[in-house]
DSSP file (Angstrom, degrees, kcal/mol; ACC not computed):
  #  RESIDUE AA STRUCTURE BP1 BP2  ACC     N-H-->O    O-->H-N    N-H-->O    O-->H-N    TCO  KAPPA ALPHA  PHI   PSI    X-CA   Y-CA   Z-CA
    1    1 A X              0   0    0      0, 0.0     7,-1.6     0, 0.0     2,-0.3   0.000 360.0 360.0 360.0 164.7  387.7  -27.0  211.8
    2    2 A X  E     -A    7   0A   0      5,-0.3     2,-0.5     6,-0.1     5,-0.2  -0.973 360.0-139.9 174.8 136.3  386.6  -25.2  214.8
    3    3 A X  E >  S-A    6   0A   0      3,-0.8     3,-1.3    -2,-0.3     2,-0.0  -0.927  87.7 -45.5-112.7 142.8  383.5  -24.1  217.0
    4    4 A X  T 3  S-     0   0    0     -2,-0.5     4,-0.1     1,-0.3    -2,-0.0  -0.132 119.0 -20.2  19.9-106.3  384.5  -21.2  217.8
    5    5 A X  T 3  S+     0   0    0      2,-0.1    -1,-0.3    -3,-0.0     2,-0.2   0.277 121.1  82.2 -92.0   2.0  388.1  -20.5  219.0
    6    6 A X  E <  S-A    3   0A   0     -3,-1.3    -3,-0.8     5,-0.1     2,-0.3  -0.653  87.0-111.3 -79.4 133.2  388.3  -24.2  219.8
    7    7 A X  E  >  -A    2   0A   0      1,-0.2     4,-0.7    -2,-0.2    -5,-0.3  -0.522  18.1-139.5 -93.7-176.8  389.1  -27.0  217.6
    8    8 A X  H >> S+     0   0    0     -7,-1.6     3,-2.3    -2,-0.3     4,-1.1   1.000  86.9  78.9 -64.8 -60.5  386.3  -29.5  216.9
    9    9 A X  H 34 S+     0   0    0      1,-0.2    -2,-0.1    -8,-0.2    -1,-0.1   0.057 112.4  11.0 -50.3  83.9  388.3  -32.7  217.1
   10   10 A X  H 34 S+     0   0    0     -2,-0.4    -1,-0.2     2,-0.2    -2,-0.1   0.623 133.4  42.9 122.1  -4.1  388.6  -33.1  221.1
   11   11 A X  H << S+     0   0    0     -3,-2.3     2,-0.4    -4,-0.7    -2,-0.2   0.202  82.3  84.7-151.8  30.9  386.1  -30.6  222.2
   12   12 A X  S  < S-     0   0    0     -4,-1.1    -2,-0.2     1,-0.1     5,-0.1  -0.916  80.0-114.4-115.6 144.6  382.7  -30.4  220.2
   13   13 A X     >  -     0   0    0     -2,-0.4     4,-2.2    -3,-0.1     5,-0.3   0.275  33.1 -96.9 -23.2 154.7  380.3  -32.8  221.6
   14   14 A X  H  > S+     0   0    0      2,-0.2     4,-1.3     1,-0.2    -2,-0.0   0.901 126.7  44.8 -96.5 -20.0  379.2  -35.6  219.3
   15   15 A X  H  > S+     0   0    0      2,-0.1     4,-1.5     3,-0.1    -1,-0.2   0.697 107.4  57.2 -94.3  -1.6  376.3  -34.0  218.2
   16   16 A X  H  4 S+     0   0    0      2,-0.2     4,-0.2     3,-0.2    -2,-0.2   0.599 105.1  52.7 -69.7 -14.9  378.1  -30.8  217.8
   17   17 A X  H >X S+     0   0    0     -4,-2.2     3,-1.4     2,-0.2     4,-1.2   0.902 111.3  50.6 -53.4 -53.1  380.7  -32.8  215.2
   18   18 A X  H >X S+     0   0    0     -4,-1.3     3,-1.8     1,-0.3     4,-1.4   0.885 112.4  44.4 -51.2 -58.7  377.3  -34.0  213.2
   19   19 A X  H 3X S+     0   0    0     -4,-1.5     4,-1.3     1,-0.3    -1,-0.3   0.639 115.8  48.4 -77.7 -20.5  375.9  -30.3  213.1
   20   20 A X  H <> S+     0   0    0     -3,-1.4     4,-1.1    -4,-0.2    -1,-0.3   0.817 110.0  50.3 -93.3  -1.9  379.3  -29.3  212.0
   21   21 A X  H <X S+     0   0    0     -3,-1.8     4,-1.8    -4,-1.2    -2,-0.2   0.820 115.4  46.6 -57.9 -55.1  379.4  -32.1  209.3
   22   22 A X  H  X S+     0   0    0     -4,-1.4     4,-1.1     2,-0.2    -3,-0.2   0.815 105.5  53.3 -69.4 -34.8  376.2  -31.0  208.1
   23   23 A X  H >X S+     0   0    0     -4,-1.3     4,-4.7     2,-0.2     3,-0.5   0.925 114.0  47.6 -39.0 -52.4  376.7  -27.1  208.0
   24   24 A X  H 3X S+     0   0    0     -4,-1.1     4,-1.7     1,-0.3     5,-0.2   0.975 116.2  41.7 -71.9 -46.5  379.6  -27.9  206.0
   25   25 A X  H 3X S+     0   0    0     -4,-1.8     4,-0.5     2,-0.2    -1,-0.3   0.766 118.2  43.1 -23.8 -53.0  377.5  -30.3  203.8
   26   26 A X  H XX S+     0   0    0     -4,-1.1     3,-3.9    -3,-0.5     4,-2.7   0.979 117.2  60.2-108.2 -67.8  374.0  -27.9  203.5
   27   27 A X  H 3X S+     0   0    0     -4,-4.7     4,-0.7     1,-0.3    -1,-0.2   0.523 104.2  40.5 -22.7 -60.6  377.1  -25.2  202.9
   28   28 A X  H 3X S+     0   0    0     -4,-1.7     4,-0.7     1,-0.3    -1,-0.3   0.494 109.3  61.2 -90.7 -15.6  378.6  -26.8  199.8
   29   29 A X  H <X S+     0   0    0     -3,-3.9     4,-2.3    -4,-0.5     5,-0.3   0.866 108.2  48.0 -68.8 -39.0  375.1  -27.6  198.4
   30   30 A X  H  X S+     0   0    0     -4,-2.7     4,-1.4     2,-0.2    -2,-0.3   0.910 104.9  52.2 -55.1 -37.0  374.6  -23.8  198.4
   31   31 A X  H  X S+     0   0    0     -4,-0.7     4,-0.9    -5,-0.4    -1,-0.2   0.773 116.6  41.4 -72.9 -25.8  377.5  -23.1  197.0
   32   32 A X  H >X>S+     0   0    0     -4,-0.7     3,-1.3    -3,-0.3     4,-0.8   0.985 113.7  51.8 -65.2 -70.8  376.5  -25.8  193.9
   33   33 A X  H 3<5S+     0   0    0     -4,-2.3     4,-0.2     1,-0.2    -2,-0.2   0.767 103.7  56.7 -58.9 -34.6  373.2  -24.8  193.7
   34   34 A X  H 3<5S+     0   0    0     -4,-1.4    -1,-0.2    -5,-0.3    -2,-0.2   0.856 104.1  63.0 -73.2 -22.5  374.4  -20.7  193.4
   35   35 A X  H <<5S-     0   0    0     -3,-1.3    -1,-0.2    -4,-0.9    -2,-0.2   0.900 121.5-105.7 -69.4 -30.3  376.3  -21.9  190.4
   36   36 A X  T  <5S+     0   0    0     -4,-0.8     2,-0.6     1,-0.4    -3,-0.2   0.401  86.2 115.0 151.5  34.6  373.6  -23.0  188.4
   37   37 A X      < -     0   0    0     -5,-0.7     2,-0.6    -4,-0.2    -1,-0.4  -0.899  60.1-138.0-135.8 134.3  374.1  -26.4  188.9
   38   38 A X        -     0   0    0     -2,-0.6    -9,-0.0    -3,-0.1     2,-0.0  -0.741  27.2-153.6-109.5  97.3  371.3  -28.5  190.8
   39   39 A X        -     0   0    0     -2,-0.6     2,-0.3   -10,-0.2   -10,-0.0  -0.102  15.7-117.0 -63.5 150.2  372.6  -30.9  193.2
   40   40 A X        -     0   0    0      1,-0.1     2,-0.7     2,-0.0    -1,-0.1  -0.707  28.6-149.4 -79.6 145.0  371.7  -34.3  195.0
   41   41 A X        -     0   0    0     -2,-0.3     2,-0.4     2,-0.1    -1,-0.1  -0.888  16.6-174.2-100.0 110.8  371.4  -34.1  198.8
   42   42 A X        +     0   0    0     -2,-0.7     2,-0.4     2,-0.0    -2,-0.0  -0.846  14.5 163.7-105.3 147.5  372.3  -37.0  200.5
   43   43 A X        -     0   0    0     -2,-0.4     2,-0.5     0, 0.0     3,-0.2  -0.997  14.2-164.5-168.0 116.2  372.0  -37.8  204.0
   44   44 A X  S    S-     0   0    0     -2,-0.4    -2,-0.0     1,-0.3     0, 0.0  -0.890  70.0 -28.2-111.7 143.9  372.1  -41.1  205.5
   45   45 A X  S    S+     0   0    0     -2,-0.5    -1,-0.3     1,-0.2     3,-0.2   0.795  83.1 141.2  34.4  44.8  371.1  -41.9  208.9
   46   46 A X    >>  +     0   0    0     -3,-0.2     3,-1.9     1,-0.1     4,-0.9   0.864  58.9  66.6 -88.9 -23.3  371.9  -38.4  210.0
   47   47 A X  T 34 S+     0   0    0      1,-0.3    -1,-0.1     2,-0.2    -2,-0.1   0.489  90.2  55.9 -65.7  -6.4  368.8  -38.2  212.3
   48   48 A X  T 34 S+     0   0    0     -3,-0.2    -1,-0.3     1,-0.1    -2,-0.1   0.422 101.1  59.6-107.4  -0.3  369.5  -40.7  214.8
   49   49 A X  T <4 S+     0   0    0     -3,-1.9    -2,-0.2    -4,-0.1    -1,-0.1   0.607  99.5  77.4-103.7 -18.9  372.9  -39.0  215.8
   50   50 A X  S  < S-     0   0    0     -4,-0.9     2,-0.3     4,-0.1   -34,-0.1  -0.470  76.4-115.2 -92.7 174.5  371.1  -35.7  216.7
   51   51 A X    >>  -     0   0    0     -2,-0.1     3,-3.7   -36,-0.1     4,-1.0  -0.848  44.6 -95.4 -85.2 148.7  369.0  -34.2  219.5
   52   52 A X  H 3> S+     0   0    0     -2,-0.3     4,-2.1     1,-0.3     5,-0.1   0.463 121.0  47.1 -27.3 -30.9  365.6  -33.2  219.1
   53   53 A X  H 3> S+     0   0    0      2,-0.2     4,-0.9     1,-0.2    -1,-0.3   0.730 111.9  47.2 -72.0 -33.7  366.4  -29.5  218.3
   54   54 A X  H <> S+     0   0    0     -3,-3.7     4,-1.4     2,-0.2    -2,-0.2   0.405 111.6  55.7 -91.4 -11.1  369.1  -30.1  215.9
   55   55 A X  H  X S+     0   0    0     -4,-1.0     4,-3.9     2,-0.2     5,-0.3   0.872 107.5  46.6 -92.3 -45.8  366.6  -32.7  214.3
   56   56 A X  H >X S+     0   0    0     -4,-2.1     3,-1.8     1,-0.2     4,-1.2   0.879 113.4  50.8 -54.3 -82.9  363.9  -30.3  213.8
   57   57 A X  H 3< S+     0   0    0     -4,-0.9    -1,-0.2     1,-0.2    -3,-0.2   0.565 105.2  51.4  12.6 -72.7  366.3  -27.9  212.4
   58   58 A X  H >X S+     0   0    0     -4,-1.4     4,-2.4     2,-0.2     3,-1.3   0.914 114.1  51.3 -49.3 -42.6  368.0  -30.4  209.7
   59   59 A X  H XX S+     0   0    0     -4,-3.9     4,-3.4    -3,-1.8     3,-1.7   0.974 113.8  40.4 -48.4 -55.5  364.1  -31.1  208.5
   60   60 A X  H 3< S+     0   0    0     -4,-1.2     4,-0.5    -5,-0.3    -1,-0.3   0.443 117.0  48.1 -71.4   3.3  363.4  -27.6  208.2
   61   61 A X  H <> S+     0   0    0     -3,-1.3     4,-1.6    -5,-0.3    -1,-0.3   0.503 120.0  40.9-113.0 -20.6  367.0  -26.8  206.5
   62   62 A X  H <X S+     0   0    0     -4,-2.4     4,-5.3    -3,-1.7     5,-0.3   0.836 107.8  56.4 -87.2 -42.4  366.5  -29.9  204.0
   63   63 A X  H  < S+     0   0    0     -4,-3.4    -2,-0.2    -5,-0.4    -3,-0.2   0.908 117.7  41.7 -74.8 -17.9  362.7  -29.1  203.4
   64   64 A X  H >> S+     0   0    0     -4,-0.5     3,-4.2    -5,-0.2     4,-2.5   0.996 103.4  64.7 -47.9 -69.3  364.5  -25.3  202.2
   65   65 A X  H 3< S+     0   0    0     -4,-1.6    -2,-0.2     1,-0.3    -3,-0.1   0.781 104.0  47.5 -21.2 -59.6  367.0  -27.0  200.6
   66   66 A X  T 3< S+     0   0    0     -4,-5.3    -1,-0.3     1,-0.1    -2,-0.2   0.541 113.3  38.6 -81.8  17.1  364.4  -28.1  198.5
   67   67 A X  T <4 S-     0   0    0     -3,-4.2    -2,-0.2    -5,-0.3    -1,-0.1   0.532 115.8-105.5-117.9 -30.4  362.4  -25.2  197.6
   68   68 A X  S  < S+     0   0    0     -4,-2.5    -3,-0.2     1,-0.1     2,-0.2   0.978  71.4 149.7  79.9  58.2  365.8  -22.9  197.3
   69   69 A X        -     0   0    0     -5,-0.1     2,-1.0    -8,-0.1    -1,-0.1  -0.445  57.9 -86.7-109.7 153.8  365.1  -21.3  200.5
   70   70 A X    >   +     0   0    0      1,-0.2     3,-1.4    -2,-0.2    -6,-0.0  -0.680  38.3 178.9 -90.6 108.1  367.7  -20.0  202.8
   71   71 A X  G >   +     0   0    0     -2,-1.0     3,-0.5     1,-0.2     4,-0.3   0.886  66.5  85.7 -36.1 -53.1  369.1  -22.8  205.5
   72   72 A X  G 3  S+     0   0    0      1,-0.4     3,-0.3     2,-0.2    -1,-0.2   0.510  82.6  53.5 -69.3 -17.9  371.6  -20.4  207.2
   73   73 A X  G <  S+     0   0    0     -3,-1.4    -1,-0.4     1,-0.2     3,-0.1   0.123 102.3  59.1 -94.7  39.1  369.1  -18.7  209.8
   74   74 A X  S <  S+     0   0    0     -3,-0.5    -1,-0.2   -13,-0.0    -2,-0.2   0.492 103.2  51.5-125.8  -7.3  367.9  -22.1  211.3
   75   75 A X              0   0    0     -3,-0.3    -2,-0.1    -4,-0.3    -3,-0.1  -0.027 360.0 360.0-111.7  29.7  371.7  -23.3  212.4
   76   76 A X              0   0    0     -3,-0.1    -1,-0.2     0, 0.0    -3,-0.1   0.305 360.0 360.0-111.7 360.0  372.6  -20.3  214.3
């Protein structure tokens, strides 16, 4: 895994590893959910690992998440 041309492990921040933990997460509920198939999202304690920008962000990408909205423009 990799932000950008970099790998993660040794040079993402530790709230850049959450947000890329979660992308990949929010990802693979999209991918469920385009099959037909309605998935749990769980998320434990993710909110205390982030900063304020990346927390608004997760809300508004979960409170999509439930409506079947698209996340993908709020984590770019």
């Amino acid at each position: 895994m990799g932000i950008g041309d970099l790998p993660a492990k040794g040079y993402a921040s530790h709230g850049e590893s959450w947000s890329l933990a979660l992308a990949l997460k929010l990802g693979g509920f999209s991918l469920v959910r385009a099959d037909g198939i309605e998935p749990v999202l769980v998320l434990d304690d993710v909110f205390a690992e982030l900063d304020t920008s990346r927390r608004e962000r997760l809300a508004g990408a979960i409170a999509d998440a439930e409506t079947g909205a698209d996340h993908r423009r709020r984590w770019r």
